[in-house]
Every structure is written in structure tokens, then in C-alpha cells.
C-alpha positions, 0 to 999 in steps of 0.5 A: 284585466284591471290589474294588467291594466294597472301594470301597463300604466305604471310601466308607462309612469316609469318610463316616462317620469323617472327613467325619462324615456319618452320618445316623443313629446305632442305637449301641444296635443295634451288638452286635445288628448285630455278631451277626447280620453274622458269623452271615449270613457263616457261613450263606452261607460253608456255604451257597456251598460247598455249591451250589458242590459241587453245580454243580461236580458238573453241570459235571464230568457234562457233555461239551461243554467251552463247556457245561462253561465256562458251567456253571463261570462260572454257579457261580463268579458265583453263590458270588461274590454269595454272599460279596458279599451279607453283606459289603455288609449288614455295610458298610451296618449299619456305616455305620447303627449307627457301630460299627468292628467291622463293618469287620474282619467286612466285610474277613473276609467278603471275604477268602472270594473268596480261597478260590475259584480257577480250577484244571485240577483243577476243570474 
């Protein structure tokens, strides 16, 4: 997932800053687009711990161990597309209004699947 997600937003960068590609400018919705990226990525940074806790707490109550592993991979897929979803929207309002600071807020959003490891501790 994060490395389709790096490629999408350099496939972006390229069609956008070098082949000078972009259809169509919004420069006037750049600001707007800058705020409401970081704000979706804060949401669904809060939103993705939480259902995270609550699944790990259904994956901790269960007995059987290849339950118990399909619970924690339904968790782990489901907080995945959570960080995914914002991090392709700011790739796409970058790619829409041309403005750079999508790509820094885009590269913040990924840098969230960092914070989700498989431990002993965890299952």
C-alpha cells in the first residue's frame, strides 16, 4: 500500500512539474485544499487509532490463534486504507490545484504506516 502510494504521487510530480501536463489549474482553491488535506489526515489519524484499539480488544478476547490472526490482519488492512484514503486525496488536490504543499502533507500522511507494527506484544 505505501509503496503504491509513493508511486501514484511521483507519477503526479511528474506529470504535473516536468511534463507540464496538469489540465487544469484551481490556484485560487490551494490554501482551501492545503486545509482540508491536513484536517482529513488528523481526523482519520484519530479515527484509525481508535477502531485500531477497539479491534486489537476483539483480537485479544479471542482463543483461537488463526481467529485471533484474521482479526488482527482485518485491523491492520482496515487502519492501512485509513492512512491510504487522505494521503491519495492530498495527491489528487495536489495534482488538481498545482500547489507543492500537497506533496510534504501527502509524504506526513504516509509516514503514519510507520506507526503500525506487528509485535509479540500486540497479538
Amino acid at each position: 500500500m505505501l509503496i503504491g502510494c509513493l508511486v501514484f504521487l511521483g507519477i503526479l510530480v511528474l506529470i504535473t512539474e516536468f511534463l507540464n501536463k496538469n489540465p487544469s489549474r484551481f490556484d485560487h482553491f490551494g490554501d482551501i485544499s492545503v486545509i482540508l488535506c491536513v484536517s482529513i489526515g488528523i481526523i482519520l489519524f484519530f479515527v484509525r487509532k481508535a477502531r485500531f484499539a477497539k479491534k486489537m480488544q476483539l483480537v485479544n478476547e479471542e482463543p483461537d490463534f488463526s481467529k485471533k490472526l484474521n482479526l488482527f490482519r482485518e485491523a491492520i488492512i482496515i487502519s492501512f486504507a485509513l492512512i491510504e484514503g487522505p494521503a491519495l486525496f492530498s495527491g489528487i488536490m495536489y495534482f488538481v490545484t498545482g500547489n507543492q504543499w500537497l506533496i510534504g502533507v501527502c509524504l506526513i500522511i504516509l509516514a503514519q504506516f510507520d506507526t503500525v507494527r506487528l509485535s509479540q506484544d500486540v497479538i
